[in-house]
C-alpha positions in Angstrom: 63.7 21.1 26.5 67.2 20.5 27.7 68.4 17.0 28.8 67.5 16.0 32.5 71.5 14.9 33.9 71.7 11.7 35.3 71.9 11.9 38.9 75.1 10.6 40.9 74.2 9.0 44.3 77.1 7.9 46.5 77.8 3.7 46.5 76.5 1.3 49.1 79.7 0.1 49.4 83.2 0.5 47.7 81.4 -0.7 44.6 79.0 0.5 41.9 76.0 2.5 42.5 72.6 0.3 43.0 71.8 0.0 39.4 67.9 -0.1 40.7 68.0 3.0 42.7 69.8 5.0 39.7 67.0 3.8 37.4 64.3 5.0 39.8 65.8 8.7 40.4 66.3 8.5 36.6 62.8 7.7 35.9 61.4 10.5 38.5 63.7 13.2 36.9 62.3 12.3 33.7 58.9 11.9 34.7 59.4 15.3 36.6 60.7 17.3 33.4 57.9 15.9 31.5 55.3 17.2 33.9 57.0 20.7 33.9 56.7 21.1 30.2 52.7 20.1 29.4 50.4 22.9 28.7 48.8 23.1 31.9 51.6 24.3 33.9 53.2 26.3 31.4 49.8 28.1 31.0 50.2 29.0 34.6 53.4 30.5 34.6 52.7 32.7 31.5 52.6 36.5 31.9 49.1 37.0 32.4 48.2 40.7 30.3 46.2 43.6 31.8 43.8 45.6 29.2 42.8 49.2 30.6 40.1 50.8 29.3 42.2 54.7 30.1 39.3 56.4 27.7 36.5 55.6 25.9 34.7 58.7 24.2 34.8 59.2 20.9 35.5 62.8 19.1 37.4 65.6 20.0 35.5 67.8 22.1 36.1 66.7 26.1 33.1 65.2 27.7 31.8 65.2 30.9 31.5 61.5 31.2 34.1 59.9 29.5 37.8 60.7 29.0 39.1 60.6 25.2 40.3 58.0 23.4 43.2 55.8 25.5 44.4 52.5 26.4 47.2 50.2 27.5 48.6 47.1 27.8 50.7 46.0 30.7 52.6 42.7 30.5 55.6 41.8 33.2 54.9 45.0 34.6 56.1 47.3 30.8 52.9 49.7 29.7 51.8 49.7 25.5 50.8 53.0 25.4 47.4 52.5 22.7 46.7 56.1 21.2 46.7 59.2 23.8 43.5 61.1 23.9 43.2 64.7 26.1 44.3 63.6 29.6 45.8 60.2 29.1 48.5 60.8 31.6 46.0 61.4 34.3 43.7 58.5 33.5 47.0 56.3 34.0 47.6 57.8 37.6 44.0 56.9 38.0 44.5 53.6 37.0 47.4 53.4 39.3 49.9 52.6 36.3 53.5 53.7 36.7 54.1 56.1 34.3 58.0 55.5 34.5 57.3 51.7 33.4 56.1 53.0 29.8 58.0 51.0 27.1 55.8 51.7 23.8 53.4 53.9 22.5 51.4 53.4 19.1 49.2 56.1 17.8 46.6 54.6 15.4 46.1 57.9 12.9 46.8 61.3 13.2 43.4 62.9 14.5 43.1 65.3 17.8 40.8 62.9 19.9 43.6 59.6 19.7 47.2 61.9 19.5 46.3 65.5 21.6 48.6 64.1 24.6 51.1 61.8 22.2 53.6 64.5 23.6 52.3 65.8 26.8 52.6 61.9 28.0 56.2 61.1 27.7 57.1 65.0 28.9 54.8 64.1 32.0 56.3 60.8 32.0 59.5 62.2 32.5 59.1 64.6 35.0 57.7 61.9 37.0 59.6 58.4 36.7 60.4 57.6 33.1 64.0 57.1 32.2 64.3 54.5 30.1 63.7 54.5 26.1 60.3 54.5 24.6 59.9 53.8 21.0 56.6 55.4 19.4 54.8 54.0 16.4 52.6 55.6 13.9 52.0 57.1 10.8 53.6 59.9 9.3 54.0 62.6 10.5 55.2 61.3 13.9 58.7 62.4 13.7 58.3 65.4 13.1 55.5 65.6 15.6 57.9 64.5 17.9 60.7 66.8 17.3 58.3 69.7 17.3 57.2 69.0 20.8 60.7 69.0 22.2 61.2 72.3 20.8 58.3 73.8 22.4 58.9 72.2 25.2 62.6 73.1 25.2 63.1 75.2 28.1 60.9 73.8 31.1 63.0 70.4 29.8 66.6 72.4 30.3 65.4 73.5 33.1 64.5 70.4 34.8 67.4 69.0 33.2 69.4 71.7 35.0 67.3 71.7 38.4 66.7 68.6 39.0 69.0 66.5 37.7 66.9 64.8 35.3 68.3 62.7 32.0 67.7 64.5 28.9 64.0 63.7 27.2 64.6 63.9 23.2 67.0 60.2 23.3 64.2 58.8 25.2 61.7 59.3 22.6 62.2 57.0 19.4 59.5 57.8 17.5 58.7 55.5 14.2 56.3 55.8 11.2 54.4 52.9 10.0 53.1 53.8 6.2 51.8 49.9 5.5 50.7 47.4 7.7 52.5 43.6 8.8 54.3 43.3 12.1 55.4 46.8 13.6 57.2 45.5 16.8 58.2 42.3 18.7 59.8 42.3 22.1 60.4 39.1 24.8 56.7 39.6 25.7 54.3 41.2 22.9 54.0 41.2 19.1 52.0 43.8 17.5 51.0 43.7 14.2 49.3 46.5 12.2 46.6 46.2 9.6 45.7 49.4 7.3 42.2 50.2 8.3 39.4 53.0 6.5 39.1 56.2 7.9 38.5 58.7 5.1 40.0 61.6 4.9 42.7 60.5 7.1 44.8 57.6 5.5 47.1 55.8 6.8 45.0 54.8 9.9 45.8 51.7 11.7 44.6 48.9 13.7 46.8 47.4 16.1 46.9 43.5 17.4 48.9 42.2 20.5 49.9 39.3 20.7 50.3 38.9 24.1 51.9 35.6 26.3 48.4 34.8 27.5 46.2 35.6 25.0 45.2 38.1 21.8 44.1 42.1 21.9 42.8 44.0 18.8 42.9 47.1 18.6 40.0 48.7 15.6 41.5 52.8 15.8 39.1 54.7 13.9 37.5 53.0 11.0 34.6 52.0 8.5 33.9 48.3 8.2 36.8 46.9 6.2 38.4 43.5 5.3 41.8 44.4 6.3 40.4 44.7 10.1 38.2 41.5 10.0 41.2 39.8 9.0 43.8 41.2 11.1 41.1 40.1 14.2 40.2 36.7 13.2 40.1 34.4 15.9 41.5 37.7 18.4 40.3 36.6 22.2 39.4 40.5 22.7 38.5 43.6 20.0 38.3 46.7 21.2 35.7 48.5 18.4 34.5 52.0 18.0 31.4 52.1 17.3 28.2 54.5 16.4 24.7 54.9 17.5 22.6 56.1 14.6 19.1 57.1 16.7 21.0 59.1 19.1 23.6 60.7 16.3 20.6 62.1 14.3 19.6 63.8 17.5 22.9 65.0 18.2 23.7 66.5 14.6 20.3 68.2 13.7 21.3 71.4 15.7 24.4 71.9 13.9 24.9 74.2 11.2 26.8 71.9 8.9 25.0 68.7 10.5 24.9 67.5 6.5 28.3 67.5 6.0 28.9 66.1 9.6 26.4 63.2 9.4 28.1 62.3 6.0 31.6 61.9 7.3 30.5 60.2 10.2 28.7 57.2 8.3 32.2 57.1 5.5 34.5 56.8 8.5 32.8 55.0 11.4 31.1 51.9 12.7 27.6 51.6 13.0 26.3 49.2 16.1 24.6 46.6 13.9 27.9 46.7 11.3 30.3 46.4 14.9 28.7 42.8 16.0 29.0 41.5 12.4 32.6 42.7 11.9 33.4 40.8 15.5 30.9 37.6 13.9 32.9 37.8 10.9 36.3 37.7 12.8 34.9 35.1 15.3 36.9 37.0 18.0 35.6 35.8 21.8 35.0 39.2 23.7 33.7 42.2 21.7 34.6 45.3 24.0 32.4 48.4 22.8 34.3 51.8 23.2 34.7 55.5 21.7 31.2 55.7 21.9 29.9 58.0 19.0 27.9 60.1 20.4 29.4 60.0 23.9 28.6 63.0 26.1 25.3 64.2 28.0 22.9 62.9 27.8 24.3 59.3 28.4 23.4 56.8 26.4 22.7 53.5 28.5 24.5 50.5 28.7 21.5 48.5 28.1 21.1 50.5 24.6 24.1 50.2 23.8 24.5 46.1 24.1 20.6 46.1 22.7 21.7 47.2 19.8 24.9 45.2 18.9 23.8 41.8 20.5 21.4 40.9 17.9 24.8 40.4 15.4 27.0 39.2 18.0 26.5 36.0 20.2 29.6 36.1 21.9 30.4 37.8 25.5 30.3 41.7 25.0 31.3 44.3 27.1 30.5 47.5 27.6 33.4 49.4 28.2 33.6 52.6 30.8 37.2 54.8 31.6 39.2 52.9 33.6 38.0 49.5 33.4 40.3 46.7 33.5 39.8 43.0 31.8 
């Protein structure tokens, strides 16, 4: 806090200033700066962060129901792009985000359902309102992802670069690759911090956590329970968990021809109901928000079942989260 100057008042007369009347402006400056600096007001003039729910089906196949796998972030008005699932762009005209006010994008692992649209954002970005930089994070290979895209992209983007006027795309794209976790990024109003999460086959696969002016937001990607993720949570005011209903997955996976080998990957790579509570117990994170429902589809599974079966193994406020919705 810098020094409060002394205030200079004009003389009574051709003599000093009333030493009493300087003491009592002192003393209210003072008393003012003080007041300006406790928690309470400071809390009040905080960014206050906006968590979208843009998708919340799990798997690669589009449902009917829910959109895939999507988020952001919006803090002082910049978007944090959180994985970008078929249709992403969309969901954020839905949402009634700016797509010209994205800033960062973070893929959590290199699977169809969470990077589909990595590309098909930022070119639909641009031929909207985005001109400014956007730096992308993820794991390998992301680069070369990105790169590729322009390429195949490379004539409508001359063209609209010719047409219309428009800046070119490929030094607005900085794309990253995060091969361990610690902190990935830190800007005036987020840090985000990555933790190395289980997902096998794929590897590396992140979780993300924003630290945000106002309060915490993990992030769980794809994953098994792990200690990495409990960790990288603990204390978190929101996680944002995959998670998997077993009754209805058996269902689901009995028709298919290699349901075996499907029902196997699924329970080495995923998150169970009963195992999401204790992972967000464990962590002792405030809000559990449930989302890329595993199955996800038709027929819906209720809210109600959902919450019924991940309450009993977490007592603290849990949400059921649905495309679109905003905490």
């Amino acid at each position: 806090m810098t020094d409060t100057a002394k205030p200079t008042m004009p003389s009574r007369c051709a003599g000093s200033p009333d030493p009493s009347r300087r003491r009592l402006l002192q003393a209210a400056g003072l008393a003012l700066a003080a007041f300006a600096c406790t928690p309470q007001l400071s809390a009040t003039v905080r960014a206050r962060s906006r968590l979208i729910l843009l998708g919340t089906a799990g798997g690669p196949t589009p449902k009917p129901d829910r959109s895939a796998p999507a988020n952001a972030i919006v803090v002082d008005g910049a978007i944090y792009v959180i994985d970008c699932g078929n249709g992403v762009a969309r969901q954020m005209a839905k949402a009634g985000l700016d797509l010209g006010a994205i800033r960062d994008v973070f893929v959590t692992h290199q699977h169809s359902d969470h990077n589909a649209d990595y590309g098909n954002l930022l070119w639909l970005a641009w031929a909207a309102r985005l001109h400014t930089r956007v730096d992308t994070w993820g794991p390998p290979p992301l680069q070369e992802m990105t790169r590729l895209f322009l390429q195949m992209n490379d004539a409508d983007i001359r063209t609209r670069i010719a047409d219309e006027g428009r800046p070119p795309l490929a030094p607005l794209i900085v794309p990253h690759e995060i091969t361990h976790g610690g902190v990935v990024m830190q800007d005036e109003r987020v840090k985000v911090t990555a933790a190395v999460v289980e997902h096998p086959p794929v590897t590396p696969a992140f979780a993300y956590r924003f630290d945000c002016p106002d309060r915490s937001i993990v992030f769980s990607g794809d994953t098994r329970p792990c200690a990495s993720l409990v960790e990288l949570a603990r204390g978190a005011d929101v996680l944002v968990h995959e998670v998997m209903y077993l009754p209805a997955l058996e269902k689901l996976i009995a028709s298919e021809p290699n349901a075996q080998r499907l029902r196997e990957h699924l329970l080495a790579s995923h998150t169970t109901t009963a195992q999401v509570g204790r992972i967000a117990s464990e962590a002792g994170v405030k809000t559990l928000v449930l989302s890329h429902f595993v199955p996800g589809g038709y027929p819906p599974i209720a809210d109600q079942v959902w919450r019924d079966a991940v309450a009993p193994d977490f007592k603290g406020r849990l949400i059921v989260g649905h495309d679109l919705l905003e905490l």
